[in-house]
VEXDREN-2710 file (C-alpha; in Angstrom, 1 decimal):
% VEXDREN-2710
k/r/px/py/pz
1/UNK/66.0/41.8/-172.7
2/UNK/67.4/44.5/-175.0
3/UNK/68.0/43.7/-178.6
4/UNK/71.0/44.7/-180.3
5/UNK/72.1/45.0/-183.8
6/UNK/75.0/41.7/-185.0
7/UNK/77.8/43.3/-187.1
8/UNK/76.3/45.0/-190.2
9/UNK/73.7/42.3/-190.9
10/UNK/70.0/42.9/-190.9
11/UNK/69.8/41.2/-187.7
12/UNK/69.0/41.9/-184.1
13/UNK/69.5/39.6/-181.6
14/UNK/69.4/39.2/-177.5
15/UNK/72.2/41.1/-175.9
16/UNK/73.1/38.1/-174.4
17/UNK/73.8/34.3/-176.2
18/UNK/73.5/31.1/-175.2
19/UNK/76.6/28.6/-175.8
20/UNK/75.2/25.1/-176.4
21/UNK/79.0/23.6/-176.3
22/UNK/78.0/21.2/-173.0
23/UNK/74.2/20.1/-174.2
24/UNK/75.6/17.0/-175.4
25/UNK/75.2/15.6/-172.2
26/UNK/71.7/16.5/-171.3
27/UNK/68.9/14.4/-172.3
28/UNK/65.8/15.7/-174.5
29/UNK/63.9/16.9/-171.3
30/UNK/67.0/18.8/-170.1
31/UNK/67.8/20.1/-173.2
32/UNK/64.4/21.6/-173.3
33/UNK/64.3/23.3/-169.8
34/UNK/67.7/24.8/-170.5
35/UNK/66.6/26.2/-173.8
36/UNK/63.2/27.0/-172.7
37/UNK/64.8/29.1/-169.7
38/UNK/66.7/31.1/-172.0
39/UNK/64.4/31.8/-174.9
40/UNK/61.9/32.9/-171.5
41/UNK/64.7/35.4/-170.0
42/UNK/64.6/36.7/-174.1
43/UNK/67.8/35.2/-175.4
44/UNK/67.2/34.4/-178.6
45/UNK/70.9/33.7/-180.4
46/UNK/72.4/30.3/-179.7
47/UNK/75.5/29.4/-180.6
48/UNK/77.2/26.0/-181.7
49/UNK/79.9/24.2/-183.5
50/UNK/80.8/21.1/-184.9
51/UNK/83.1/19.9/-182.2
52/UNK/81.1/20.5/-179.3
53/UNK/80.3/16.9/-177.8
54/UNK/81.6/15.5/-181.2
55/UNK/78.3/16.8/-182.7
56/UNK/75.9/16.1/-180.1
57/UNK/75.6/19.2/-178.4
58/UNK/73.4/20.3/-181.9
59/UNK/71.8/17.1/-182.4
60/UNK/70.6/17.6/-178.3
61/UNK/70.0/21.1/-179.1
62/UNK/67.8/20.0/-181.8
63/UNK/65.2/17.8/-180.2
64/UNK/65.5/19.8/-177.4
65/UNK/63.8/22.8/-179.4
66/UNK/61.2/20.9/-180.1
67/UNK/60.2/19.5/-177.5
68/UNK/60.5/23.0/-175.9
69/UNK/57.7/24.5/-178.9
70/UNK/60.2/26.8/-180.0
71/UNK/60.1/28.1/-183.9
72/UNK/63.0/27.8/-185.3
73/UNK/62.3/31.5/-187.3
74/UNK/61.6/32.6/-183.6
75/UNK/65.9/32.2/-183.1
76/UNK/69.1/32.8/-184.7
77/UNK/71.5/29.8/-185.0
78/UNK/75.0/30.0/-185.0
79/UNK/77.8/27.6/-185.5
80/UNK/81.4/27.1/-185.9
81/UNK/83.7/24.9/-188.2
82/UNK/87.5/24.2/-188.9
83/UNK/88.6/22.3/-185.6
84/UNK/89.9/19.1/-186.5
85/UNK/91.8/16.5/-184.2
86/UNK/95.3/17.6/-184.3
87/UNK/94.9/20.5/-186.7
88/UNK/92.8/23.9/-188.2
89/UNK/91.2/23.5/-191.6
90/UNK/89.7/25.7/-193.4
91/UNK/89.9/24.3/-196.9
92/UNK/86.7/24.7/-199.3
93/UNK/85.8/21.3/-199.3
94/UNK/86.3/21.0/-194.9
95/UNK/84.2/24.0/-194.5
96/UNK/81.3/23.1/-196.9
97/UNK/81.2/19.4/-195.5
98/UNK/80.9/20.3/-192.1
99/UNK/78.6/23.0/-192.7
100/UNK/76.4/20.0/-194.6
101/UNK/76.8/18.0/-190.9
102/UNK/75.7/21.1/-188.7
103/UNK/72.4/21.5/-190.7
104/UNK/71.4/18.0/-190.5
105/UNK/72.0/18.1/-186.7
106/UNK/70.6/21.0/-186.1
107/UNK/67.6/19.7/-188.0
108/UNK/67.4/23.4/-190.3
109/UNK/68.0/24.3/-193.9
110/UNK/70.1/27.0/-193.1
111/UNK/72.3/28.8/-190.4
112/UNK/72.3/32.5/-189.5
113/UNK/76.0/32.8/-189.0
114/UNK/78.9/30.6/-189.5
115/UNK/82.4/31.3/-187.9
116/UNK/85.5/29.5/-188.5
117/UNK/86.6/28.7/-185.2
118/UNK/90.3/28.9/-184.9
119/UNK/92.9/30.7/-186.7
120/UNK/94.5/28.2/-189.4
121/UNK/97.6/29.2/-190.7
122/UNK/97.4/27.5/-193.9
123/UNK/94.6/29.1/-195.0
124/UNK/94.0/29.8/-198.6
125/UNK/91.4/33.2/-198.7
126/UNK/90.5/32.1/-202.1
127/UNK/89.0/29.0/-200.9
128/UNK/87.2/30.4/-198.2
129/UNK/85.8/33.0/-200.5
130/UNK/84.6/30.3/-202.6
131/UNK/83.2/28.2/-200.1
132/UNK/81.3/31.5/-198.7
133/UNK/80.0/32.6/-201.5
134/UNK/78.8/28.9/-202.1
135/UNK/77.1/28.8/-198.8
136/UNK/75.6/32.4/-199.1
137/UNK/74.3/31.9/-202.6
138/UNK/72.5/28.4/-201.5
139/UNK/70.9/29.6/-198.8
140/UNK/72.6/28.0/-196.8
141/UNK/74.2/30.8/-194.5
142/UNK/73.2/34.1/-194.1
143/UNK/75.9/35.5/-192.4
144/UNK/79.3/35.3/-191.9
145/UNK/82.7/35.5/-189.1
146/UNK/85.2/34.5/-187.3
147/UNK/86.5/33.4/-183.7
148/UNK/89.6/33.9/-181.9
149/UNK/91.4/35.8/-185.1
150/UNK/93.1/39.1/-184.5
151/UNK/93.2/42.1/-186.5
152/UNK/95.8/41.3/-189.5
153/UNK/93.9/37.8/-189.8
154/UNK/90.7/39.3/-190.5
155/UNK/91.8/42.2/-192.3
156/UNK/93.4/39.3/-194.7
157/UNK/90.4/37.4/-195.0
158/UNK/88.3/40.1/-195.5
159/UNK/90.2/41.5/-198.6
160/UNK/89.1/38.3/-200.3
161/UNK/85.8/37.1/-199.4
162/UNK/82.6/39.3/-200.5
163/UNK/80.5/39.4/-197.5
164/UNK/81.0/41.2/-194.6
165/UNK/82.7/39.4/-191.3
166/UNK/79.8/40.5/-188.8
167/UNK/81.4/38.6/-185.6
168/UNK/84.5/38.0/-183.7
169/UNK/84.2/35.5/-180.3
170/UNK/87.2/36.1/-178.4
171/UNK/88.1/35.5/-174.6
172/UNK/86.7/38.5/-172.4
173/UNK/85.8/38.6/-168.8
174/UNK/86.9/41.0/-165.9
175/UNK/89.5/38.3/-164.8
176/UNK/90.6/38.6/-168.7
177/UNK/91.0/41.8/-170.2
178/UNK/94.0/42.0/-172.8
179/UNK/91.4/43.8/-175.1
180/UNK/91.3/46.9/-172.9
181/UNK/94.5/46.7/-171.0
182/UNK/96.7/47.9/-173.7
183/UNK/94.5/50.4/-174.5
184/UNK/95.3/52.2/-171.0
185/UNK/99.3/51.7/-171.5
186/UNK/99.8/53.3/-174.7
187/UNK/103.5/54.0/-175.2
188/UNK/104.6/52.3/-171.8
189/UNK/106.8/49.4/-171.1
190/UNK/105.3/47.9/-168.2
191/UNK/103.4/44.5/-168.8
192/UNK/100.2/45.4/-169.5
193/UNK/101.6/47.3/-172.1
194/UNK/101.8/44.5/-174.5
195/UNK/100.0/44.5/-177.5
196/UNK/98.3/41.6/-177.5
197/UNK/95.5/42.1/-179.8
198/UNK/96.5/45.1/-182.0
199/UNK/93.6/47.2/-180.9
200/UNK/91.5/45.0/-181.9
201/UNK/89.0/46.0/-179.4
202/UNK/89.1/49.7/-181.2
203/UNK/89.3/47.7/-184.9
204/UNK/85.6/45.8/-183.7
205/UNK/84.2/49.3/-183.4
206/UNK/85.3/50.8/-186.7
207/UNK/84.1/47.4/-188.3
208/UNK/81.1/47.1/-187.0
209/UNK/82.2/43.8/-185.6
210/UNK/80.1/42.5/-182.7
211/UNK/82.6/41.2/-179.8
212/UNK/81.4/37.8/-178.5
213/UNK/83.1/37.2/-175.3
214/UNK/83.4/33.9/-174.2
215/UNK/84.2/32.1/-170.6
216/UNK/83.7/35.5/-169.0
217/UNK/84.3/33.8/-165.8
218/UNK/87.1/32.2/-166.8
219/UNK/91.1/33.7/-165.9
220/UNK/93.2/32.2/-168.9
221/UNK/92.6/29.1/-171.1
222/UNK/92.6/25.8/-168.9
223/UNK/93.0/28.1/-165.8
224/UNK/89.3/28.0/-164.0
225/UNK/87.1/30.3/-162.8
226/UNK/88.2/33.5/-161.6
227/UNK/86.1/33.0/-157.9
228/UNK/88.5/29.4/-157.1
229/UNK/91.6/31.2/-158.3
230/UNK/93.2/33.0/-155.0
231/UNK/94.8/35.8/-157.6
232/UNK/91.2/37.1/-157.8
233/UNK/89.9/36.9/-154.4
234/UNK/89.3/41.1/-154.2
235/UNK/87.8/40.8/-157.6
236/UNK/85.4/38.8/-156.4
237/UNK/84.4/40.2/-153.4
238/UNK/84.1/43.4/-155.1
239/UNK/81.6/41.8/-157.4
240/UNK/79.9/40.2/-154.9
241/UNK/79.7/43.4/-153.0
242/UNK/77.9/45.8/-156.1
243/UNK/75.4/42.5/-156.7
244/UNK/74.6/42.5/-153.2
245/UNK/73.8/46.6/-153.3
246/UNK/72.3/46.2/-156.8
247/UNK/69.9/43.5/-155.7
248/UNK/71.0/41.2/-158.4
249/UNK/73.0/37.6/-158.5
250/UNK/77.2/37.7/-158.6
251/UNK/76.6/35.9/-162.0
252/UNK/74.5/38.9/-162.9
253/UNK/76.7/41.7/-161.9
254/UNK/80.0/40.0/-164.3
255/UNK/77.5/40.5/-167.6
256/UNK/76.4/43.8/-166.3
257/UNK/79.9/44.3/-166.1
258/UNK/80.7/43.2/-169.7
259/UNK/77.7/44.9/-171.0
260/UNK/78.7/48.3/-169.7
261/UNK/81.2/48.5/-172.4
262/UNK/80.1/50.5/-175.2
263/UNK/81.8/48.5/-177.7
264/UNK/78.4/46.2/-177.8
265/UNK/79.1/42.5/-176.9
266/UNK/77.4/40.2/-176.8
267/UNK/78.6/37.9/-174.2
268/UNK/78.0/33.9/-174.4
269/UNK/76.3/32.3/-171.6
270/UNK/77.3/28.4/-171.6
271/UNK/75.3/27.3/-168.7
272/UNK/73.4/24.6/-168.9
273/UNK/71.6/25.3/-165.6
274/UNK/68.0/27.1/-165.9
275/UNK/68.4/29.3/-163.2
276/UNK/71.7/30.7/-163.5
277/UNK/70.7/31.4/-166.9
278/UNK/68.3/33.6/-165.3
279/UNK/70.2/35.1/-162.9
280/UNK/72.7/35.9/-165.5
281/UNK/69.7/37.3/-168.0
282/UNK/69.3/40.0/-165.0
283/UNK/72.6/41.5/-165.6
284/UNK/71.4/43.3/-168.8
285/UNK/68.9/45.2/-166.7
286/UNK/71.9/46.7/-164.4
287/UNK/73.0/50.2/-164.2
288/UNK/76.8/50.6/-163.5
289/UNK/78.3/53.9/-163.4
290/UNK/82.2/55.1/-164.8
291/UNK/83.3/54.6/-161.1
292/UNK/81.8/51.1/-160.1
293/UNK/82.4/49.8/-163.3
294/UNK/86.7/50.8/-163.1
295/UNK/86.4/50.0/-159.3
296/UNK/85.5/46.3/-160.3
297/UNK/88.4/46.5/-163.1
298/UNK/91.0/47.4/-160.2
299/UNK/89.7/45.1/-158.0
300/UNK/90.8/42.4/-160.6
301/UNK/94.9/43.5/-159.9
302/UNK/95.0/46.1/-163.0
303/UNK/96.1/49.4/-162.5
304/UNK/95.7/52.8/-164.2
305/UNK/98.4/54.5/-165.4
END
């Protein structure tokens, strides 16, 4: 699998991530097959946070490296924090405690990147700033982002902390495109006019922000996958179709899909299933030209304008 370059860090990981948010169901033995099918189809970056399975999913994750024989300076580890029951936090003191929680269960003494999960409104830059450079100056973390935070929320955050926000995780998938679709109706006033993101797509690019897309087969939060909703029946076929000619799985053909994009994602594969992990590790070997690749776009119910 192709390496690429995170951010501006020093690091180059697997096109390609593996989302460990449902290990915490999987026993040791499991946990080893999944992790030992990805780290065989070259994905290297896994990616965790403190919520997942109350914790579990990293202390699965955990044993399940080792009983796998994987180094851990043979990955990069990535978590999230400031998801609480009922609320966001990203004080100082929530962000360093939980960061003290995720290395314990992850069984390392430090993490490649942290992220604060979810936008939190009350957030004082300051602190983070401190609790950053805390974590950065310990050892602790080597690199730094964010998840699900649009442009003015990161151009806010990034005014006041001192290293560089290498990553952004936001919802992207052909049955999910807000990143691009307002892009293509500049100065319109039809619907997918609506700037959603304020370009953040283009603001990634000049920041040297790596896009992780999550639930790329997912339509809208809590809405399922694309292939059981009837509003994306052509899209799927169409998918299905260019797999089919391309030799490759369906699964396959939505990261090739993703990956055409020259913006760089890196998309997160949350399967905890060895051999669609595969199948979806084939993806970043497919070709798509201009045509196939806006013929799958339209075949999702956009238009051009």
């Amino acid at each position: 699998m192709k390496k690429i370059k995170i951010g501006s860090s020093s690091l180059e990981a697997s096109q390609l991530a593996h989302g460990c948010m449902r290990m915490a169901s999987l026993s040791t033995k499991e946990a080893a097959s999944v992790i030992q099918a990805a780290y065989e189809a070259g994905i290297n970056f896994f990616d965790h946070a403190d919520i997942y399975g109350g914790g579990q999913s990293e202390e699965v994750f955990a044993t399940g490296l080792k009983a796998a024989g994987i180094k851990r300076e043979d990955i990069i580890l990535q978590s999230k924090v400031g998801i609480r029951k009922g609320y966001f936090d990203f004080s100082k003191e929530h962000i360093l405690e939980s960061v003290e929680g995720i290395l314990k269960r992850l069984d390392t003494d430090y993490l490649d990147f942290l992220l604060l999960h979810r936008p939190d409104t009350l957030m004082e830059p300051l602190e983070v700033a401190e609790a950053f450079n805390h974590l950065y100056e310990s050892g602790k973390v080597r690199y730094f982002g964010v998840s699900n935070q649009n442009r003015a929320q990161i151009e806010l955050l990034q005014h006041y902390v001192d290293q560089a926000l290498d990553v952004n995780q936001l919802q992207f998938g052909p049955a999910h495109t807000p990143l691009i679709d307002e892009g293509f109706n500049v100065n319109m006033l039809n619907e997918p006019s609506v700037n959603h993101t304020g370009g953040l797509l283009e603001f990634s690019r000049l920041q040297q922000m790596t896009i992780q897309p999550w639930s790329p087969f997912q339509v809208d939060l809590g809405q399922g996958l694309f292939m059981n909703h009837p509003k994306y029946q052509k899209l799927t076929t169409t998918l299905g179709m260019y797999a089919e000619q391309k030799g490759v799985s369906f699964e396959a053909m939505v990261m090739a899909w993703i990956l055409r994009h020259p913006a760089n994602m890196q998309p997160i594969v949350g399967s905890m299933n060895p051999d669609r992990i595969t199948k979806m590790a084939a993806g970043t070997e497919v070709a798509l030209s201009r045509p196939e690749w806006y013929d799958i776009y339209l075949s999702a119910g956009n238009e051009l304008p």
